[in-house]
C-alpha positions as CSV (number, residue, x, y, z in Angstrom):
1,X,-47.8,114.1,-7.5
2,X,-49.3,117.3,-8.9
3,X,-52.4,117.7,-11.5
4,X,-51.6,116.7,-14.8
5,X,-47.8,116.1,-16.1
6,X,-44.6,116.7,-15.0
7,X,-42.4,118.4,-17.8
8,X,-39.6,120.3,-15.8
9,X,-36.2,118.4,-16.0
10,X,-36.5,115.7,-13.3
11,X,-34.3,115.5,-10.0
12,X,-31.6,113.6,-10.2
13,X,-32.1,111.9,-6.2
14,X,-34.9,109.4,-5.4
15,X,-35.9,108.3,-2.3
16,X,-38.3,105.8,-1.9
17,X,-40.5,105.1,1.5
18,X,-41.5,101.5,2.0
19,X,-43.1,100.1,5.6
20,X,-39.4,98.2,6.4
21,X,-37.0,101.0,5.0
22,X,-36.0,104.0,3.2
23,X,-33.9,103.9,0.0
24,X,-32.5,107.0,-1.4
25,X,-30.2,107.0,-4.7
26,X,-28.5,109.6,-6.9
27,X,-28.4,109.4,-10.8
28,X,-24.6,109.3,-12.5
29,X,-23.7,113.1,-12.5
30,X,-21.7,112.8,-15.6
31,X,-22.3,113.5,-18.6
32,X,-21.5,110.7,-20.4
33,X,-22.7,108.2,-17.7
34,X,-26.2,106.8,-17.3
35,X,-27.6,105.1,-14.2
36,X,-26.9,105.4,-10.4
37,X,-24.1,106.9,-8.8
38,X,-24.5,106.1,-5.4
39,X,-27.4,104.4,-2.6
40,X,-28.5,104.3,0.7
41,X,-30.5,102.8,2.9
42,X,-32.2,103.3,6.1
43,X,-34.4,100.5,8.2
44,X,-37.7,101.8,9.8
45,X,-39.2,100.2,12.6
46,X,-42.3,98.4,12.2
47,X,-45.6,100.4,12.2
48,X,-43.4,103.8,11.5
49,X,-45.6,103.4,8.1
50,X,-48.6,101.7,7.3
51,X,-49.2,102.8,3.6
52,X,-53.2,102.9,2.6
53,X,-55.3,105.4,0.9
54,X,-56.8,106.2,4.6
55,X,-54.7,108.9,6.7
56,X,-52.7,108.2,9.0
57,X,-50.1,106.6,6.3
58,X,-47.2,108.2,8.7
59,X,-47.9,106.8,12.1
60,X,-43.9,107.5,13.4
61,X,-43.2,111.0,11.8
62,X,-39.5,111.4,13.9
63,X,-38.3,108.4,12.6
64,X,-39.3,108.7,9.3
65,X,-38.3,111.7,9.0
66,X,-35.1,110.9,10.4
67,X,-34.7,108.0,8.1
68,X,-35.1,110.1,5.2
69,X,-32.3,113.1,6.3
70,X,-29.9,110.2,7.0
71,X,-30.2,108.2,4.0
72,X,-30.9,110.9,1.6
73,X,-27.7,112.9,3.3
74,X,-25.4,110.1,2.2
75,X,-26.0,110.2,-1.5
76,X,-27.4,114.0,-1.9
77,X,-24.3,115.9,-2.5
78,X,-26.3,119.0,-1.8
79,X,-28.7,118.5,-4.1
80,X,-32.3,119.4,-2.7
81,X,-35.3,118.2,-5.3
82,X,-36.2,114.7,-4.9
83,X,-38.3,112.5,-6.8
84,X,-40.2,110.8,-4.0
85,X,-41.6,107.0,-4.3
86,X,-44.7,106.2,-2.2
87,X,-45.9,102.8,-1.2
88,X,-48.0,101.2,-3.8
89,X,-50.9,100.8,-1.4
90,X,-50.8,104.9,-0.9
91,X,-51.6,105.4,-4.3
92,X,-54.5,104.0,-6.7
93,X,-53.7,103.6,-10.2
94,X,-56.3,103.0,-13.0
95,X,-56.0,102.5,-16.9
96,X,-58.4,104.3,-19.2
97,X,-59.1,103.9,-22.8
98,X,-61.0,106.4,-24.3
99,X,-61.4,108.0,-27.9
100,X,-60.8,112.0,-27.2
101,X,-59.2,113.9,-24.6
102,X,-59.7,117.8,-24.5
103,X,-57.0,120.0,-25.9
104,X,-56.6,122.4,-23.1
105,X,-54.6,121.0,-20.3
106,X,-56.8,121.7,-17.5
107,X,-60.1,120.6,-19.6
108,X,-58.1,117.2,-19.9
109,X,-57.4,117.3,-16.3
110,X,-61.4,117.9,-15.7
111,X,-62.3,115.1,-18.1
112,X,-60.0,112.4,-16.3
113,X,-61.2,113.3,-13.1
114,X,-64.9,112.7,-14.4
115,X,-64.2,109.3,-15.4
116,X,-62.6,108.7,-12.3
117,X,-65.0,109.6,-9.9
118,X,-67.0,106.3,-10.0
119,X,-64.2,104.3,-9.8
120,X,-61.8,105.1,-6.6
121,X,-63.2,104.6,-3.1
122,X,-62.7,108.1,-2.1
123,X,-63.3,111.6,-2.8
124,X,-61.6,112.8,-6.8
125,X,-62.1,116.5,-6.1
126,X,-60.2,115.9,-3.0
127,X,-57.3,113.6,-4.3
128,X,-54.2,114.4,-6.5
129,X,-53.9,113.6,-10.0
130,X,-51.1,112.9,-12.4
131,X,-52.2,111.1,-15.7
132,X,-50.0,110.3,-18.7
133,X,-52.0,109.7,-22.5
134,X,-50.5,108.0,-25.4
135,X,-52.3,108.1,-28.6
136,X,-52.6,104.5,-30.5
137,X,-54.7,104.4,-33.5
138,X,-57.8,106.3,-33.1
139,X,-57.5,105.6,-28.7
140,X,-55.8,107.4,-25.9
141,X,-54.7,105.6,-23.7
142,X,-54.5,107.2,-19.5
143,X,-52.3,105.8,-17.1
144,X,-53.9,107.8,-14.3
145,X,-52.1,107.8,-10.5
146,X,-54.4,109.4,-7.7
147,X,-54.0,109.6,-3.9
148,X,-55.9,111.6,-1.5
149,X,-54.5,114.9,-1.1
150,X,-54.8,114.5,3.3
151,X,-52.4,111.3,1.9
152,X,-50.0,112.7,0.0
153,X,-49.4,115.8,2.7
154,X,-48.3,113.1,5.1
155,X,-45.5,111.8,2.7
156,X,-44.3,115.2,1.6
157,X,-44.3,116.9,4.6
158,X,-41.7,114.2,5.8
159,X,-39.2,115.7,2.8
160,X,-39.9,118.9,3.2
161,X,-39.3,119.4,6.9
162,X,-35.8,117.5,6.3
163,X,-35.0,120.2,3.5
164,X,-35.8,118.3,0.4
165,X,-38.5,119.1,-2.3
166,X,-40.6,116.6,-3.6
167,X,-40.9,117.8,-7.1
168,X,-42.0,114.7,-8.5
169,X,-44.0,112.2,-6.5
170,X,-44.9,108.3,-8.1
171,X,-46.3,104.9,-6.9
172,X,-43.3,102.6,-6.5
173,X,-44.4,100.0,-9.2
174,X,-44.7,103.0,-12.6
175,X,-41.2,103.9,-11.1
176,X,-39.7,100.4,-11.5
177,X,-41.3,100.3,-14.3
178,X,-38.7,102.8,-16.0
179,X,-36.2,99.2,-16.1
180,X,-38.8,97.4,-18.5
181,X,-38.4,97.4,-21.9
182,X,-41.9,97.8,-23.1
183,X,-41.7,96.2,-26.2
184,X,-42.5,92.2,-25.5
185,X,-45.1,91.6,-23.1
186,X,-43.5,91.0,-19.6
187,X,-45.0,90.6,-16.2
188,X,-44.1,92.1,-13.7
189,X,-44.6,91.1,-9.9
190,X,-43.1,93.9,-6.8
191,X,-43.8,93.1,-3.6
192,X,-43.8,94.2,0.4
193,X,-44.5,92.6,3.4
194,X,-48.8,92.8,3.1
195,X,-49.2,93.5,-0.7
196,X,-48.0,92.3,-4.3
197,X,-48.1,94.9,-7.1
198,X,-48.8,92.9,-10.7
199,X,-48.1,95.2,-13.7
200,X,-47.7,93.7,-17.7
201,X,-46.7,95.6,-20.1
202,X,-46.6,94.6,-24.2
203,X,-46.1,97.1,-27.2
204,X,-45.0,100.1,-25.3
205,X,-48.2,100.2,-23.3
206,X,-49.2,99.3,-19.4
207,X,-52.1,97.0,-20.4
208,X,-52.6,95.7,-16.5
209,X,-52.4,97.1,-13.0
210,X,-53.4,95.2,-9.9
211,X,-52.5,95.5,-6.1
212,X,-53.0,93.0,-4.5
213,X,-53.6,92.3,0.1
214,X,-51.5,89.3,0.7
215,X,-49.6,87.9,3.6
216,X,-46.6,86.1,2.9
217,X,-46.9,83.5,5.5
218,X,-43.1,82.2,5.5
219,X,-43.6,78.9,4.8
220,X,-46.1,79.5,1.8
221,X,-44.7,82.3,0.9
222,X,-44.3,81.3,-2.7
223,X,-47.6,79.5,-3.6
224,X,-49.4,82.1,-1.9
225,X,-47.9,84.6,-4.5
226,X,-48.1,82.0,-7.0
227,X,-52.2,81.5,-6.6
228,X,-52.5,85.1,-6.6
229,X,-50.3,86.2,-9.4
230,X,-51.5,83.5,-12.3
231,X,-55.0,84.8,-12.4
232,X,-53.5,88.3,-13.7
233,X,-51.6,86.3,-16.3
234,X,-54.5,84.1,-18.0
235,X,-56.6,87.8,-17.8
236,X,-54.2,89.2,-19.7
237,X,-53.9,86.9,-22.3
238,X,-57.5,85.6,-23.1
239,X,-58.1,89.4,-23.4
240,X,-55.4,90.7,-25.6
241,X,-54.2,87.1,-27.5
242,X,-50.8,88.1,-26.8
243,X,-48.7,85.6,-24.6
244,X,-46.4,86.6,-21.6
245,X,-43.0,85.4,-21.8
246,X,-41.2,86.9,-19.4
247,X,-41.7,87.7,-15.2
248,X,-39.9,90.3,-13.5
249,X,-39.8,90.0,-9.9
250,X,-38.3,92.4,-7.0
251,X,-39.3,93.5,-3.7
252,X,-39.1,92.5,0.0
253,X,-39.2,88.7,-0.6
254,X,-36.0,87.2,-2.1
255,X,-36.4,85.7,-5.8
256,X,-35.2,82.4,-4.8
257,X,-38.3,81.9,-2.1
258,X,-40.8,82.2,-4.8
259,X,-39.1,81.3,-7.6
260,X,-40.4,77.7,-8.2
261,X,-43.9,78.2,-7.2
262,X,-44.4,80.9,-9.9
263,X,-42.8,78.8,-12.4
264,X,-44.7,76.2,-11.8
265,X,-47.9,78.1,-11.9
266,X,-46.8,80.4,-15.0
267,X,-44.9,78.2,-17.2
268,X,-42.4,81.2,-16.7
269,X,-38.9,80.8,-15.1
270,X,-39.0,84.2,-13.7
271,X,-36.0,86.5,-13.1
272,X,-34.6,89.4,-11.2
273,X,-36.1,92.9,-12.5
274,X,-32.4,94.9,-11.4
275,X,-29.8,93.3,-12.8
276,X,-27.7,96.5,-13.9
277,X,-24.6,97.9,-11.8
278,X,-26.2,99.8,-9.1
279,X,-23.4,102.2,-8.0
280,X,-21.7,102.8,-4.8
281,X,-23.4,102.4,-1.2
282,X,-23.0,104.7,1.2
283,X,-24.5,103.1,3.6
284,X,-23.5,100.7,6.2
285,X,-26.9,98.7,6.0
286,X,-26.5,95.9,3.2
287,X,-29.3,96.4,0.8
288,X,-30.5,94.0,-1.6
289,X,-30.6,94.4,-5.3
290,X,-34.3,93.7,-5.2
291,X,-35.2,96.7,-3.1
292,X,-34.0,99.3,-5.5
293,X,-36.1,98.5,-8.8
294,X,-38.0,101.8,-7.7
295,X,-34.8,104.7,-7.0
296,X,-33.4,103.2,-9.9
297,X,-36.4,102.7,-12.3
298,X,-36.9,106.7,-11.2
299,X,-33.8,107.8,-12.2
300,X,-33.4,105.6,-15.9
C-alpha cells in the first residue's frame, strides 16, 4: 500500500492472507485471454494470523511465510511482483466527499491525510495511505485505504523474505470489488471467521463501507449476519433514495448457510459474487469458489 496511487502496470499474481488460509492466483498470460489462469491454496493454522490494526497481525511468521512460498510457487511461473490482499480488519477504509483536492500529488496526499486524522483510531503520520478520487459534478469523491505502517511491515515482510515483491498492497473487500459491475446498486457482504465486510456500490461509486466484529456461532450463523447486515441496507437507501436489488455474498461461510436468513431480512435472494471460470488448481487442497472473490477481483 504506498502513498497515493498506483499507476505502474499491475502484477499479474495475487496472493491473498486470510486467518484460515492463503490463496495465491495468476492472471491469463495470453493475450487474448482475460481472467485467471491458475490457483492455489494453502491452510494456516489457527492463530498463525490475527488481522487488526494493532501489531502483532503475524503471530506465526514460519508458517505463514511458508504458506505463502508454497502456494504462491504453484501458480508463479517465475514471476516475482505480487499484488498482496490483506485481511479486512488490517486495513481501515473511509469515504470522503469533498469539493477540491490540490493539484500537486503530494499536496493531495497532505490534504487526505488532514481529513483523516480525526477519524482512524491511530496515528495518520504513522500509517500508509493509498486514496483513489473520482470527480462527479462539482464533488470528489476519496476511497481512502490506511493501515499502520508497524502493520503493513508485518504483511510484507512475509513476501519479501519468500522472494516476492509486494508492489501493490489492498484490503480484501476493494479487491473483490473489481467483480462488481458498478452500475446498479448492489450489496455486497465478504466474510471470515470473526468479521463481515458490507460494501454497496450504485452508479460507478462505493457509496458504503462497513466492517463489522461478528461471531458466526454455527447454529445462528445466518440470522446473526442477517441482523447485522440489514441495518447497512435501510442506511443506504433512506440516504441516497436509491434501492438495492442485488446481494453478493462470498467468504468463509458457504452461501447456502446464510442464504435464507438474509433473504428474509433483505427482501433480496442473494447470490454468489464468483461465478466466472476460475482456472486451473494447482493445488491439492480443494478450495471453494467463495474464497477467491479477492485474487480474482485483483487480477480483473
Amino acid at each position: 500500500m504506498a502513498d497515493a496511487q498506483f499507476s505502474a502496470p499491475r502484477p499479474t499474481l495475487a496472493c491473498e492472507i486470510t486467518p484460515e488460509r492463503v490463496i495465491s492466483a495468476r492472471a491469463s498470460r495470453a493475450a487474448s485471454a482475460s481472467g485467471v489462469e491458475a490457483y492455489s491454496s494453502r491452510t494456516v493454522a489457527a492463530g498463525t494470523v490475527a488481522p487488526s490494526l494493532a501489531p502483532h497481525n503475524v503471530l506465526d511468521g514460519d508458517a505463514l511465510r511458508r504458506a505463502i512460498s508454497e502456494s504462491l510457487g504453484e501458480v508463479a511461473g517465475g514471476a516475482r511482483d505480487v499484488i498482496a490482499i490483506l485481511p479486512d480488519a488490517a486495513v481501515r477504509v473511509v469515504l470522503l466527499e469533498v469539493e477540491s483536492l490540490p493539484d500537486k500529488a503530494e499536496d493531495a496526499l497532505g490534504f487526505v491525510r488532514f481529513r483523516l486524522r480525526k477519524s482512524l483510531p491511530f496515528d495518520v503520520d504513522a500509517a500508509a495511505v493509498s486514496y483513489h478520487a473520482r470527480l462527479a459534478g462539482d464533488t470528489f469523491h476519496l476511497v481512502a485505504a490506511v493501515t499502520p505502517l508497524a502493520v503493513l511491515e508485518e504483511y510484507e515482510s512475509a513476501f519479501r523474505d519468500t522472494g516476492y515483491s509486494p508492489g501493490v498492497v489492498q484490503p480484501s473487500m476493494l479487491a473483490a470489488l473489481g467483480l462488481v459491475d458498478a452500475s446498479p446498486a448492489a450489496m455486497i457482504v465478504k466474510v471470515d471467521a470473526a468479521h463481515a465486510t458490507v460494501a454497496i456500490v450504485d452508479a460507478g461509486q462505493l457509496r458504503l463501507f462497513r466492517q463489522l466484529d461478528i461471531i458466526l456461532t454455527p447454529s445462528e450463523k445466518g440470522l446473526d449476519l442477517a441482523a447485522n447486515v440489514r441495518p447497512s441496507l435501510v442506511f443506504f437507501e433512506d440516504t441516497y433514495k436509491s434501492r438495492i436489488n442485488r446481494i453478493f455474498f462470498t467468504g468463509a461461510v458457504p452461501l447456502a448457510d446464510v442464504r435464507d436468513a438474509l433473504e428474509e431480512q433483505t427482501g433480496i435472494r442473494p447470490q454468489e459474487l464468483v461465478a466466472m471460470q476460475t482456472g486451473e488448481n494447482q493445488s491439492s487442497n480443494a478450495v471453494p469458489k467463495s474464497w477467491l472473490s479477492g485474487v480474482l477481483g485483483a487480477l480483473a
